[in-house]
MARBAVO-770411 format. One record per residue: y, x, z of N, C-alpha, C, O, CB in turn; residue in three letters. Coordinates in Angstrom, 3 decimals. Glycine has a CB too. Example, Ala and Ser with C-alpha at 12.3 -4.5 7.8 and 13.67 -1.06 7.14 Angstrom:
// MARBAVO-770411
{node {-5.690; 13.190; 7.800}; {-4.500; 12.300; 7.800}; {-3.300; 13.200; 7.800}; {-3.319; 14.236; 8.465}; {-4.473; 11.308; 9.046}; "Ala"}
{node {-2.250; 12.850; 7.080}; {-1.060; 13.670; 7.140}; {0.030; 12.900; 7.870}; {1.138; 13.409; 8.039}; {-0.598; 14.084; 5.725}; "Ser"}
END
This chain:
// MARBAVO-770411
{node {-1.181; 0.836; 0.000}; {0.000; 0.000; 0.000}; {1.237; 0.875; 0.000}; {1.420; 2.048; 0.325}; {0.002; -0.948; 1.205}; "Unk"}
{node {1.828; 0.163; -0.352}; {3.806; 0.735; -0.537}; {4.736; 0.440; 0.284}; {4.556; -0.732; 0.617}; {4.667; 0.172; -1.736}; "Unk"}
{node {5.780; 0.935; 0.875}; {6.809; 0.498; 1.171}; {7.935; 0.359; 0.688}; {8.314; 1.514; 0.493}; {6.933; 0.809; 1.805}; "Unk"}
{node {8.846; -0.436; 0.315}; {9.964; -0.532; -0.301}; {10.923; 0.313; 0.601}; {11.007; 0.292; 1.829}; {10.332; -1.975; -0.533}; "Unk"}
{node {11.624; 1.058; -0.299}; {12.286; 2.358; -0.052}; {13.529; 1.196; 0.647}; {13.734; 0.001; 0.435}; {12.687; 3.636; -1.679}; "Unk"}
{node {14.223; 2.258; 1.592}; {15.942; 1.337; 1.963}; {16.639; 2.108; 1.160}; {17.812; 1.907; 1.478}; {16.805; 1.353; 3.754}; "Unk"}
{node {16.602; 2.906; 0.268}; {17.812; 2.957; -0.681}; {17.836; 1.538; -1.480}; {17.053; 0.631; -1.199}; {17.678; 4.303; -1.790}; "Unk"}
{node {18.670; 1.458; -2.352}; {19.648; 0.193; -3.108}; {18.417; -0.168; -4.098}; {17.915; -1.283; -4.244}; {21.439; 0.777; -4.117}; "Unk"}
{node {18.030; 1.104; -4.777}; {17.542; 1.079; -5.550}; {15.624; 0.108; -5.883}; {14.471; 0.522; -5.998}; {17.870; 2.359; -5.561}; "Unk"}
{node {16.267; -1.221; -5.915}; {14.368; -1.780; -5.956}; {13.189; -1.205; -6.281}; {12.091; -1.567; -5.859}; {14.046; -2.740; -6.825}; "Unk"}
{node {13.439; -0.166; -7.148}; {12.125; 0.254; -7.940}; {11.549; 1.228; -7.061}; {10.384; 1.582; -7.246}; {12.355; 0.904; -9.469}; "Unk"}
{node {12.207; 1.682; -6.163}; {12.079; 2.940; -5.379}; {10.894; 2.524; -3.984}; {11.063; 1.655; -3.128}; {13.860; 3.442; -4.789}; "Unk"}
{node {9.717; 3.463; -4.133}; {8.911; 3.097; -3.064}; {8.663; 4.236; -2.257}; {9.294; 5.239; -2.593}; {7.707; 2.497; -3.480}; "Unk"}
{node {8.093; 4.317; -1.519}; {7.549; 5.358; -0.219}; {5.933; 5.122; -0.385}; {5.374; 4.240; -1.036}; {8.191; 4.801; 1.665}; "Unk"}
{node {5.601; 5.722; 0.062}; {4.189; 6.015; 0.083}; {3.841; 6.181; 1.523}; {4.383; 6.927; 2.338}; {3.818; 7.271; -0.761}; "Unk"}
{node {2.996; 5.484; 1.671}; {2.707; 5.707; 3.709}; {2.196; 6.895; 4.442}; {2.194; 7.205; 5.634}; {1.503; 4.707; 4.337}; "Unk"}
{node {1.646; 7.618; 3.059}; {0.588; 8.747; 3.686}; {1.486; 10.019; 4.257}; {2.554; 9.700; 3.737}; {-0.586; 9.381; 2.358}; "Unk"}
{node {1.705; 10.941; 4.795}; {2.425; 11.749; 5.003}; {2.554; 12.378; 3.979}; {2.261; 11.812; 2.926}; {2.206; 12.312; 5.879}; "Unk"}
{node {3.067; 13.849; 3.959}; {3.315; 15.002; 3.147}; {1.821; 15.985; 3.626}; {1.347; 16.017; 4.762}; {5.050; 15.763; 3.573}; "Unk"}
{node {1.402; 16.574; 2.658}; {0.069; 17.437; 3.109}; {-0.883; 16.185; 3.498}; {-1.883; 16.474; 4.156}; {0.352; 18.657; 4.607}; "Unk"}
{node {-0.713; 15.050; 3.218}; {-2.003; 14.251; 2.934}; {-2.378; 13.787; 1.812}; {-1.460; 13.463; 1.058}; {-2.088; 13.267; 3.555}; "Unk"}
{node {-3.553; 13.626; 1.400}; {-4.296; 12.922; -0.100}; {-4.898; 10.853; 0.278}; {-5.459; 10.126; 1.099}; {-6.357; 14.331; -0.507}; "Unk"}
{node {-4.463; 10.868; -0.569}; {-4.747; 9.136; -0.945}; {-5.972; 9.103; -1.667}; {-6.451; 9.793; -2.568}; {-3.525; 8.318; -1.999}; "Unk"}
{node {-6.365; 8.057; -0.987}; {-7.962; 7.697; -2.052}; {-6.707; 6.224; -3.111}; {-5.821; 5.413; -2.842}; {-10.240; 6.523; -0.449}; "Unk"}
{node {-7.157; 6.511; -3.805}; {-6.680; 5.390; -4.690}; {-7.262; 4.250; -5.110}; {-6.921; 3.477; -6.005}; {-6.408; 5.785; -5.662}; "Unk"}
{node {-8.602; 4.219; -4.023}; {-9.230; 2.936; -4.154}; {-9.185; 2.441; -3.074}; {-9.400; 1.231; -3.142}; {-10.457; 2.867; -4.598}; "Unk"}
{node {-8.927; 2.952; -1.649}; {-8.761; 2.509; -0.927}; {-6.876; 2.280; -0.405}; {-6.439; 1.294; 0.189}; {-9.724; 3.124; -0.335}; "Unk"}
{node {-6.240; 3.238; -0.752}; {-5.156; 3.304; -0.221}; {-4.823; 3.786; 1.022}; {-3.709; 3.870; 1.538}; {-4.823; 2.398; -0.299}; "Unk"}
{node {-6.173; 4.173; 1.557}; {-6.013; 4.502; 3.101}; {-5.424; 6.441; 3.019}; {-4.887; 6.911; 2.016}; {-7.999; 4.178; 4.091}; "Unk"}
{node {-5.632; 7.036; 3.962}; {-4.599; 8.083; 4.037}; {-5.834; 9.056; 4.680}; {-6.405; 8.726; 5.720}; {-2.994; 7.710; 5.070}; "Unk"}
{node {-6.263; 10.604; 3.751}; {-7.184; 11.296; 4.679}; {-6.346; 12.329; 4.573}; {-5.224; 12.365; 4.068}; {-8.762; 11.527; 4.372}; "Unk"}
{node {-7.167; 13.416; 5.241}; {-6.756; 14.274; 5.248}; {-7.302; 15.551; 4.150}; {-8.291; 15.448; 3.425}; {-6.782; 14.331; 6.424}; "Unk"}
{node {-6.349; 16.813; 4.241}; {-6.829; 17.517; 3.055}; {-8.407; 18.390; 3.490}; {-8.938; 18.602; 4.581}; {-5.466; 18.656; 2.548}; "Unk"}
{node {-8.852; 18.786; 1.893}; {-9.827; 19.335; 2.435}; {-9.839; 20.838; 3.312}; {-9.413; 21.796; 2.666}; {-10.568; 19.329; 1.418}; "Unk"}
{node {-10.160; 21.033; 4.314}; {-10.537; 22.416; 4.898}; {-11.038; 23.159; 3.800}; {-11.801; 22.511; 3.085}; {-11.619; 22.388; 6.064}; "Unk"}
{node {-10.803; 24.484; 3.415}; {-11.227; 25.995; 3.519}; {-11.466; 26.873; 4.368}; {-10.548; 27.358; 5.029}; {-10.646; 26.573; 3.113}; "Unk"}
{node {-12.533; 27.193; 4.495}; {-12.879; 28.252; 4.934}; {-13.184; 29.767; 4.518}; {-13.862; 29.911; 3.500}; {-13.556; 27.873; 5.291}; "Unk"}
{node {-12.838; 30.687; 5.064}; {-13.342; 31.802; 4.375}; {-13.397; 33.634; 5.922}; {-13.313; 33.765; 7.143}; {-11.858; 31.922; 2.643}; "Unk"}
{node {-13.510; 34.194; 5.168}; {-13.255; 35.153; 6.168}; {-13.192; 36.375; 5.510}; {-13.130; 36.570; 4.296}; {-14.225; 35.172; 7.238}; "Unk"}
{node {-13.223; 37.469; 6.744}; {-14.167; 38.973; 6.326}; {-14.770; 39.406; 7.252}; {-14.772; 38.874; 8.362}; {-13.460; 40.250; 5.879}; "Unk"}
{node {-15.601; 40.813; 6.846}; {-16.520; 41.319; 8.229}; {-16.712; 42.511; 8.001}; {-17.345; 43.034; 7.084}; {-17.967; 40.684; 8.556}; "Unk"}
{node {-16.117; 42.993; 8.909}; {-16.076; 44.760; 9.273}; {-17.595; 44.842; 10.142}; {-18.041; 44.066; 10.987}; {-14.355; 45.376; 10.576}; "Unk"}
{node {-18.012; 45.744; 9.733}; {-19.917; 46.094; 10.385}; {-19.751; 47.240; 10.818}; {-19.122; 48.123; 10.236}; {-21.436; 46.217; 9.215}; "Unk"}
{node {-20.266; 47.327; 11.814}; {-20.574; 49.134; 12.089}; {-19.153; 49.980; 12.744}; {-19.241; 51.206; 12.804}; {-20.965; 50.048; 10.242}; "Unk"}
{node {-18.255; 49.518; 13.078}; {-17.083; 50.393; 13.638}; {-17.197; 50.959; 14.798}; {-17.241; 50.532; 15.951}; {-15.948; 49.755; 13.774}; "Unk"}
{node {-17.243; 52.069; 14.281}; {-17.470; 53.327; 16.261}; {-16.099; 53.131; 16.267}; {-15.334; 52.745; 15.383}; {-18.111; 55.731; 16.404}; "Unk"}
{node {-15.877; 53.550; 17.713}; {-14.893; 52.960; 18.609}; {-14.457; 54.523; 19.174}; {-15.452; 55.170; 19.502}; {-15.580; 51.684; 19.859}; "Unk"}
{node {-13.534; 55.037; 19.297}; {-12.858; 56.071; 19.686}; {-11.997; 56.241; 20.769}; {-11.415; 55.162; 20.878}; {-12.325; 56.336; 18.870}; "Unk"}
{node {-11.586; 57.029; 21.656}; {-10.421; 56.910; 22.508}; {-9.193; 56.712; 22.027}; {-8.299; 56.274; 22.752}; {-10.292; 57.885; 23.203}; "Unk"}
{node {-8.995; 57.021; 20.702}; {-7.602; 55.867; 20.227}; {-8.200; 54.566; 19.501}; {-9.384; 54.261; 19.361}; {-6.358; 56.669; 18.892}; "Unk"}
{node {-6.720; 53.690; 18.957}; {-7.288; 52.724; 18.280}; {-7.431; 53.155; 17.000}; {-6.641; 53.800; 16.311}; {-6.644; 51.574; 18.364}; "Unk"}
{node {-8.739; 52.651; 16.696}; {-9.106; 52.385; 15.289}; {-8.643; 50.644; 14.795}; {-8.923; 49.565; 15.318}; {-10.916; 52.689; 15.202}; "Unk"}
{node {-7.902; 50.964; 13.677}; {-6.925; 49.714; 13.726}; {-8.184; 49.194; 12.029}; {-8.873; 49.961; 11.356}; {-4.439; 50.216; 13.458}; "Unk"}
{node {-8.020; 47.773; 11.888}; {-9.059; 47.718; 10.788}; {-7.482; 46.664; 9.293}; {-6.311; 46.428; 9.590}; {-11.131; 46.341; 11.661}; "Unk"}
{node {-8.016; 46.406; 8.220}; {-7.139; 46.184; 7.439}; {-5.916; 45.132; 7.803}; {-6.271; 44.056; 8.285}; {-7.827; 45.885; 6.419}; "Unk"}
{node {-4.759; 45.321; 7.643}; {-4.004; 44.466; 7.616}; {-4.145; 42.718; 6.979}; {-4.313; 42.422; 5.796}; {-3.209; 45.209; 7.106}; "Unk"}
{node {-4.061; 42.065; 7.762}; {-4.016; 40.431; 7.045}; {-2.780; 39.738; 6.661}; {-1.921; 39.430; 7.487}; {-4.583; 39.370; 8.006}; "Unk"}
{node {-2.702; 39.521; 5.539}; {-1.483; 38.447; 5.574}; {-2.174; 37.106; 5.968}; {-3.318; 36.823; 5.612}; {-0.637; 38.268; 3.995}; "Unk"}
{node {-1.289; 36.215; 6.821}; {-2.145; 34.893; 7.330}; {-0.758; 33.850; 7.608}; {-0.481; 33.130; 8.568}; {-3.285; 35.255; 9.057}; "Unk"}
{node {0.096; 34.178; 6.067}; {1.155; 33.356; 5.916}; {0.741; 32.011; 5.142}; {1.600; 31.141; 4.995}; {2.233; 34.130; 5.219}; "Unk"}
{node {-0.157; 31.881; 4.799}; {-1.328; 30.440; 4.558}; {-2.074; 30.149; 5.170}; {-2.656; 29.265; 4.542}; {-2.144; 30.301; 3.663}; "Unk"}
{node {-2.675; 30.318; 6.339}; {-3.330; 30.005; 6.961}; {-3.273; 29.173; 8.086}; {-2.593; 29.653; 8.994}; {-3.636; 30.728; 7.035}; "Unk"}
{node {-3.794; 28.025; 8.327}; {-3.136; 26.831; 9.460}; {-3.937; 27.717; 10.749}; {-3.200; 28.006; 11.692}; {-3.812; 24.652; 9.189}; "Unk"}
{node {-5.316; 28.138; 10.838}; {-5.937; 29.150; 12.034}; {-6.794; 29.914; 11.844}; {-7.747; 29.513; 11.176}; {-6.472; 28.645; 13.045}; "Unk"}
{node {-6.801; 31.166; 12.296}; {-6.927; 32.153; 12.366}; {-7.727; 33.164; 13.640}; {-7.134; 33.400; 14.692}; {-5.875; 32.227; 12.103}; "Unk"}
{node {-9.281; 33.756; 13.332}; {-9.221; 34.590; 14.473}; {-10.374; 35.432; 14.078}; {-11.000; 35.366; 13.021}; {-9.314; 33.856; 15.925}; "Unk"}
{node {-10.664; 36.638; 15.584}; {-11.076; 37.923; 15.237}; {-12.386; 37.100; 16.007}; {-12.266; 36.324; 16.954}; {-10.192; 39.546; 15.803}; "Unk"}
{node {-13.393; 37.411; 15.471}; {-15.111; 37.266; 16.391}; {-14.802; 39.231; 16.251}; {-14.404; 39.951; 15.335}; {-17.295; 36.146; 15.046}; "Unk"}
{node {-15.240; 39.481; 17.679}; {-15.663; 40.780; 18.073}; {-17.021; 41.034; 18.740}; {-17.192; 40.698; 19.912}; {-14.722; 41.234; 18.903}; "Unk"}
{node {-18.020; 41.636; 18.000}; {-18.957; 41.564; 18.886}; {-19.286; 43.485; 19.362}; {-18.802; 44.381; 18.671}; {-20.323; 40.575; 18.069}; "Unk"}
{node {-19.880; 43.684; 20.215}; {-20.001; 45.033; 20.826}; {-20.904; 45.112; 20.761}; {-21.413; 44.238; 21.464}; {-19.660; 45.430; 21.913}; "Unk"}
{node {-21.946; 45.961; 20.076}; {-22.652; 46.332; 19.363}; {-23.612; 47.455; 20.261}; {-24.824; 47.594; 20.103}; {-21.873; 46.703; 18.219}; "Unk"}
{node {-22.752; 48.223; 21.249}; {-22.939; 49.161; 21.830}; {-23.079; 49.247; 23.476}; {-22.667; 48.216; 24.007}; {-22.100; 49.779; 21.337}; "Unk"}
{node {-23.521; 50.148; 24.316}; {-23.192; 49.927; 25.592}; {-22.321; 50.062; 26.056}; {-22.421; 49.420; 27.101}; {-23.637; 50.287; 26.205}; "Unk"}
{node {-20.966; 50.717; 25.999}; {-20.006; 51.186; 26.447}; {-18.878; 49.790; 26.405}; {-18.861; 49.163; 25.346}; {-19.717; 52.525; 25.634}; "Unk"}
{node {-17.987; 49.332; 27.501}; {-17.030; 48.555; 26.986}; {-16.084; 49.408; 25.892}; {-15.917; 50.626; 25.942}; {-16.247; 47.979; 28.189}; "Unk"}
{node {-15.416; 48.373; 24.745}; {-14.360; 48.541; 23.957}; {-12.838; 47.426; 24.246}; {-12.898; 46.206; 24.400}; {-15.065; 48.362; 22.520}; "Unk"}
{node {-11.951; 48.015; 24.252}; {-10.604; 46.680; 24.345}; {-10.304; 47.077; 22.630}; {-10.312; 48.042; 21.865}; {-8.689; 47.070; 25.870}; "Unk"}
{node {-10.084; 45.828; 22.649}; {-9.768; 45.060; 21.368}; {-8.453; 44.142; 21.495}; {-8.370; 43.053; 22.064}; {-11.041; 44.116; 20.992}; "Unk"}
{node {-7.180; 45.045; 20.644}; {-5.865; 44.368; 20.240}; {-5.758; 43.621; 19.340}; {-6.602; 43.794; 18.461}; {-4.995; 45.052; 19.967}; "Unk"}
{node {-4.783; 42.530; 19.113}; {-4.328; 41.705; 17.905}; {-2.836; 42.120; 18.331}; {-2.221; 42.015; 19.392}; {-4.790; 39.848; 17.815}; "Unk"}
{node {-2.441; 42.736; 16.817}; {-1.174; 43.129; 16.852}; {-0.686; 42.259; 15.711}; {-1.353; 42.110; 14.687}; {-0.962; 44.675; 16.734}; "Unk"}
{node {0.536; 41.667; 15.917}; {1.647; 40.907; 14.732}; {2.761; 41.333; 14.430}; {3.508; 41.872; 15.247}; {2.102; 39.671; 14.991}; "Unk"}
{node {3.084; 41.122; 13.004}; {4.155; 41.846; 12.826}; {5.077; 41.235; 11.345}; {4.313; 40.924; 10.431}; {3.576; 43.416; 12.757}; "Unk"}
{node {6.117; 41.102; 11.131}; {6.644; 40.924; 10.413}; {6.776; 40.887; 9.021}; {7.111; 39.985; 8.253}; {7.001; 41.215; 10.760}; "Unk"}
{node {6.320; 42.488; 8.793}; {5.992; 43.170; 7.866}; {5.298; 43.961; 7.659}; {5.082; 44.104; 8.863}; {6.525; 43.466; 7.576}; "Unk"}
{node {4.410; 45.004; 7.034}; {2.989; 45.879; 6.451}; {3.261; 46.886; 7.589}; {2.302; 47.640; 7.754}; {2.958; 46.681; 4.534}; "Unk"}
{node {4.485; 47.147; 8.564}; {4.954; 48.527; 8.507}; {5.204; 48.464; 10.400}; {4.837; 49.373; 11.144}; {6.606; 48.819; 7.232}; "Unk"}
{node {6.082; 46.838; 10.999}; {6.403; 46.538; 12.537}; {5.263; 45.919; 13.359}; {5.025; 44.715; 13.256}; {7.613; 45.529; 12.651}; "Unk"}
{node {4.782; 46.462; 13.913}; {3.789; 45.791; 14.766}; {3.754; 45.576; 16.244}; {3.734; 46.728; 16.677}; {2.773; 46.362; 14.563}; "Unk"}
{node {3.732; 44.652; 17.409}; {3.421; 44.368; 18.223}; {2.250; 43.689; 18.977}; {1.457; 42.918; 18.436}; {4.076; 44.155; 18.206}; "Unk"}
{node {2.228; 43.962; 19.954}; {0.681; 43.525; 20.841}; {0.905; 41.863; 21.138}; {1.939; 41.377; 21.596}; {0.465; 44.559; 22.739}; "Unk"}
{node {-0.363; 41.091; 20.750}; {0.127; 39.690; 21.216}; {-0.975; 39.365; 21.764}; {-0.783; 38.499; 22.618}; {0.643; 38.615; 20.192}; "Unk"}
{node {-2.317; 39.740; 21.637}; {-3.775; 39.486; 22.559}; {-4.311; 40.682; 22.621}; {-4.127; 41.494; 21.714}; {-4.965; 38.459; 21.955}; "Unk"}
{node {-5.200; 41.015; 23.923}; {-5.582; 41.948; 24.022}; {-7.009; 41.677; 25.276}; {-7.013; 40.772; 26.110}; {-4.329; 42.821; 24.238}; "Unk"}
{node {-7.890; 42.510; 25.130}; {-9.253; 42.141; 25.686}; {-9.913; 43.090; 25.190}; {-9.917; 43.626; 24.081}; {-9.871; 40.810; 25.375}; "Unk"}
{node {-11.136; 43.421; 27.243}; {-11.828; 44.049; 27.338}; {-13.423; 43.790; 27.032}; {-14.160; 43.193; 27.816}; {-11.456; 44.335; 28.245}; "Unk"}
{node {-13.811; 44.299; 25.849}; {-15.046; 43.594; 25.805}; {-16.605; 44.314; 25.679}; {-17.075; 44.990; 24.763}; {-14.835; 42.752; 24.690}; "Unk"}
{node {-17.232; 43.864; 27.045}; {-17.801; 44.775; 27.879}; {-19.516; 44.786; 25.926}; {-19.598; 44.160; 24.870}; {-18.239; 43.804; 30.314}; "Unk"}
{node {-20.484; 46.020; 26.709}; {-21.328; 46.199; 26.116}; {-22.051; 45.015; 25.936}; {-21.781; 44.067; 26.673}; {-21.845; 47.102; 26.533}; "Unk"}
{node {-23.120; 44.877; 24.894}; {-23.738; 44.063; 24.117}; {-22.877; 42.584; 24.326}; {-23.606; 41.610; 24.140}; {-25.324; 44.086; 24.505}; "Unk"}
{node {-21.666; 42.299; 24.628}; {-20.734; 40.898; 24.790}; {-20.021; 40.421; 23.492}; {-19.637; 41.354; 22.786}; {-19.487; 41.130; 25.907}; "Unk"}
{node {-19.722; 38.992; 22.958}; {-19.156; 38.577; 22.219}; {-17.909; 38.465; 22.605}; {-17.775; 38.567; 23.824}; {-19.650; 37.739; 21.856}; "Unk"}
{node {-16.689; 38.244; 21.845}; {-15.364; 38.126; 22.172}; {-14.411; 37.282; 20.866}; {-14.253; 37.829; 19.775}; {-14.876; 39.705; 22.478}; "Unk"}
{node {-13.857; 35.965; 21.162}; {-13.056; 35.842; 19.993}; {-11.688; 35.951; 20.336}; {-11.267; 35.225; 21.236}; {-13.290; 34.622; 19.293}; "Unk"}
{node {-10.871; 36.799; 19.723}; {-9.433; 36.778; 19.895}; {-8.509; 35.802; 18.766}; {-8.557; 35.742; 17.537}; {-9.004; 38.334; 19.798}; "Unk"}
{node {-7.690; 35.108; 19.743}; {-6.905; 34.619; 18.830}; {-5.749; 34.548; 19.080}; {-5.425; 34.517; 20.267}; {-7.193; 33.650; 18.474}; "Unk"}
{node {-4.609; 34.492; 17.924}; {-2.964; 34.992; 17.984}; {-2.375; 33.986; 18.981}; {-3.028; 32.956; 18.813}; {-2.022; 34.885; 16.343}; "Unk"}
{node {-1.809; 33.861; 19.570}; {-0.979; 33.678; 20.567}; {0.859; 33.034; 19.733}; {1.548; 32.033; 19.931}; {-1.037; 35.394; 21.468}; "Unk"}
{node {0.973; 33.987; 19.012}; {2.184; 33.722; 18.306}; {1.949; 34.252; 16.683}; {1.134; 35.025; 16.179}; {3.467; 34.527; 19.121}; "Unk"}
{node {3.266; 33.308; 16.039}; {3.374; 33.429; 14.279}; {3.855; 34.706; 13.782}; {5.077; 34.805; 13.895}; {4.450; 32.345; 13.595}; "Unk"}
{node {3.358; 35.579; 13.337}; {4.337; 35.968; 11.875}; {3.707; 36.268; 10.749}; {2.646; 35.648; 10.676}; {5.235; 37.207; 11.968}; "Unk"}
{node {3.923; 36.999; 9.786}; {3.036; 36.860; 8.685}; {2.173; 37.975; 8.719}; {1.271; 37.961; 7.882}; {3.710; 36.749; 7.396}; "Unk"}
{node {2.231; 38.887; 9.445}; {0.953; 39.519; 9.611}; {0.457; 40.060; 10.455}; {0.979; 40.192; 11.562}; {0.754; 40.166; 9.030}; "Unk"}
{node {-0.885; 40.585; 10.075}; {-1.564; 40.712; 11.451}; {-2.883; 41.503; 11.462}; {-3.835; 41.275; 10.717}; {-1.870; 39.302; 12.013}; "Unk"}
{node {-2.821; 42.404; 12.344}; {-4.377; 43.486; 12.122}; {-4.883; 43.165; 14.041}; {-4.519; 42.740; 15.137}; {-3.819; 46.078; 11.568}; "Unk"}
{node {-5.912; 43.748; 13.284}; {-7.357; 43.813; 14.563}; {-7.051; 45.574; 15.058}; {-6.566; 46.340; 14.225}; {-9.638; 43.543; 13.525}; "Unk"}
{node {-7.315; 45.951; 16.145}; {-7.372; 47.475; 17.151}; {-8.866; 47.301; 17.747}; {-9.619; 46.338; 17.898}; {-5.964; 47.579; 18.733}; "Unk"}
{node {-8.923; 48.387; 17.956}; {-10.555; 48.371; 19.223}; {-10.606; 50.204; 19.486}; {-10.495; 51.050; 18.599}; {-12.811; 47.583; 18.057}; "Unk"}
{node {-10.750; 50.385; 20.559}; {-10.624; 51.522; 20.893}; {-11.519; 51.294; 22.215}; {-11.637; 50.164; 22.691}; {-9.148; 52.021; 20.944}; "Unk"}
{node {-12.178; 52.481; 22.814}; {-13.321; 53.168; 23.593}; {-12.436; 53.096; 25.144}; {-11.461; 53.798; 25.412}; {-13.795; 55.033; 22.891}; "Unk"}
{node {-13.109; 51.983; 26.119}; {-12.023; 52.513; 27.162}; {-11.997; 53.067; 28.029}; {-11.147; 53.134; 28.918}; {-11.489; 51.983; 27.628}; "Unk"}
{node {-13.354; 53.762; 27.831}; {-13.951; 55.226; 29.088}; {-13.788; 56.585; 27.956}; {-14.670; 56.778; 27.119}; {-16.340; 55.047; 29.802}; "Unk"}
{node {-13.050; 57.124; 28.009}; {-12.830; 58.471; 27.287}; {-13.572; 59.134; 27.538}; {-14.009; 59.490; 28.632}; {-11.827; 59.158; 27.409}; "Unk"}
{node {-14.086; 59.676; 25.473}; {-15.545; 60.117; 25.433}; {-17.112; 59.241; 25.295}; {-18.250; 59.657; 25.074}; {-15.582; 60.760; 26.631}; "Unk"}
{node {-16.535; 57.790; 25.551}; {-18.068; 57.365; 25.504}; {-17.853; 56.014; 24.829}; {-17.579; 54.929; 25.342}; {-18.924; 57.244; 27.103}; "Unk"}
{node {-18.081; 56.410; 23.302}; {-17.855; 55.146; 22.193}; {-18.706; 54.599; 22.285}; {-19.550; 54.716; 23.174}; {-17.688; 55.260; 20.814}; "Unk"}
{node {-18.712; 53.527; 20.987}; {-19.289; 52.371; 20.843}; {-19.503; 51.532; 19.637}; {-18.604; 51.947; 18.907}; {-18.760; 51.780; 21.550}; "Unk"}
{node {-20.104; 50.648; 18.996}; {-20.366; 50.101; 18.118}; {-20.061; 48.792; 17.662}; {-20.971; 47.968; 17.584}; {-21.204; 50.272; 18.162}; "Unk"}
{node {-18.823; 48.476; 17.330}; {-18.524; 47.224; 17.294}; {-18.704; 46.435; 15.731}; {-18.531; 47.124; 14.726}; {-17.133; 47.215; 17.849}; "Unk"}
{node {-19.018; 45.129; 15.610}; {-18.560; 44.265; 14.619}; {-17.485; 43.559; 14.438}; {-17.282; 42.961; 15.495}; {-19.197; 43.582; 14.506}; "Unk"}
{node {-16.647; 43.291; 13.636}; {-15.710; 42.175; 13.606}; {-15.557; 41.277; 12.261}; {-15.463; 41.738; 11.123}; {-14.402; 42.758; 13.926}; "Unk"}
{node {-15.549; 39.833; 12.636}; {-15.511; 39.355; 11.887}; {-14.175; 38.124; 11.793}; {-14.017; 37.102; 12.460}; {-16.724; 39.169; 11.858}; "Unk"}
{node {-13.396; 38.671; 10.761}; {-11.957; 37.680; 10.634}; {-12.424; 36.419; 9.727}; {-13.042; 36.461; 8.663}; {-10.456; 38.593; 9.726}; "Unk"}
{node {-11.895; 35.135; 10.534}; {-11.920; 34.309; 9.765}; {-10.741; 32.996; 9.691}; {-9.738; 32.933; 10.401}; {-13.125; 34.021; 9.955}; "Unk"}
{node {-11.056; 32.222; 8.885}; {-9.283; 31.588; 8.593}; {-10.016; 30.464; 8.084}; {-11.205; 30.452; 7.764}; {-7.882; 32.485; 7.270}; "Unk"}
{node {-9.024; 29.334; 8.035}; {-9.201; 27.979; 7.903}; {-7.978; 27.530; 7.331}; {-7.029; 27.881; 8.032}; {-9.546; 27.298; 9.148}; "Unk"}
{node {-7.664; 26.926; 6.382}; {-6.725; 26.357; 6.059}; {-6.596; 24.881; 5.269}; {-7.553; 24.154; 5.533}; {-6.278; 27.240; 5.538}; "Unk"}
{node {-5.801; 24.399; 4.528}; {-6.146; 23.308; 4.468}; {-5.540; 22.873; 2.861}; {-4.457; 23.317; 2.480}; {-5.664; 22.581; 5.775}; "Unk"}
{node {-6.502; 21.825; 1.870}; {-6.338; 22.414; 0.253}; {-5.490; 21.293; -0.125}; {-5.052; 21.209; -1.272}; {-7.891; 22.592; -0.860}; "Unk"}
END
C-alpha cells in the first residue's frame, strides 16, 4: 500500500517501507535486506613479545564486524583491535588476554573506517600459536 504524499502535488506517493528495505510486490509487506556474509582466516600465527599486527580491514560497509581468536598454543597471547581513520593512525579500542588452548571473539567498541587485529606473547620468550578468523555481515 501507498500513502498519499502531503505535498500539493496528488500524484505524489510515499512508500511505507523504510530506506534500506525491499518490498515484495505481491505482498506489499516490508522485509528486510538480504544478509551477507563473508570473512577471512589467518592460520598458524606465532605470537612474539611484540605485536604481530595481521592485514588491515576497511569495514566502511560493513553493518558488524569481528575477530574469532583462537590459541592454538599453551602459552597465553593478548590480542588488540586497533581503529583508525586511515591505512597509517591507529588506536587501541578492545583488548584481551587469551589464555592457552581458549577461544576469544573481539569486537569494535567504536566506528571508523579501519581496522586491524594485534596478538603478541605475554610472558616474554614463551610464544604461541594462534588462529584468527575476521568476519563481517552486512546487508544487500
Amino acid at each position: 500500500m501507498t500513502k498519499k504524499c502531503p505535498l500539493k502535488k496528488p500524484a505524489c506517493t510515499l512508500h511505507p517501507c523504510r530506506k534500506k528495505r525491499k518490498c515484495s510486490k505481491a505482498s506489499g509487506r516490508c522485509r528486510e535486506g538480504i544478509p551477507v556474509y563473508s570473512g577471512k582466516t589467518c592460520l598458524d600465527i606465532s605470537t612474539e613479545d611484540e605485536f604481530v599486527f595481521l592485514p588491515i580491514q576497511d569495514v566502511s560497509r560493513q553493518s558488524v564486524y569481528s575477530f574469532g581468536i583462537v590459541n592454538r598454543g599453551e602459552n597465553p597471547v593478548e590480542a588488540i583491535v586497533q581503529i583508525g581513520p586511515t591505512r597509517v593512525d591507529f588506536t587501541g579500542d578492545v583488548q584481551e588476554v587469551i589464555q592457552g588452548g581458549q577461544t576469544s571473539v573481539l569486537v569494535p567498541v567504536r566506528f571508523v573506517r579501519y581496522v586491524r587485529l594485534g596478538v603478541r606473547s605475554v610472558e616474554e620468550g614463551k610464544g604461541s600459536v594462534v588462529d584468527v578468523y575476521f568476519q563481517t555481515k552486512t546487508t544487500a
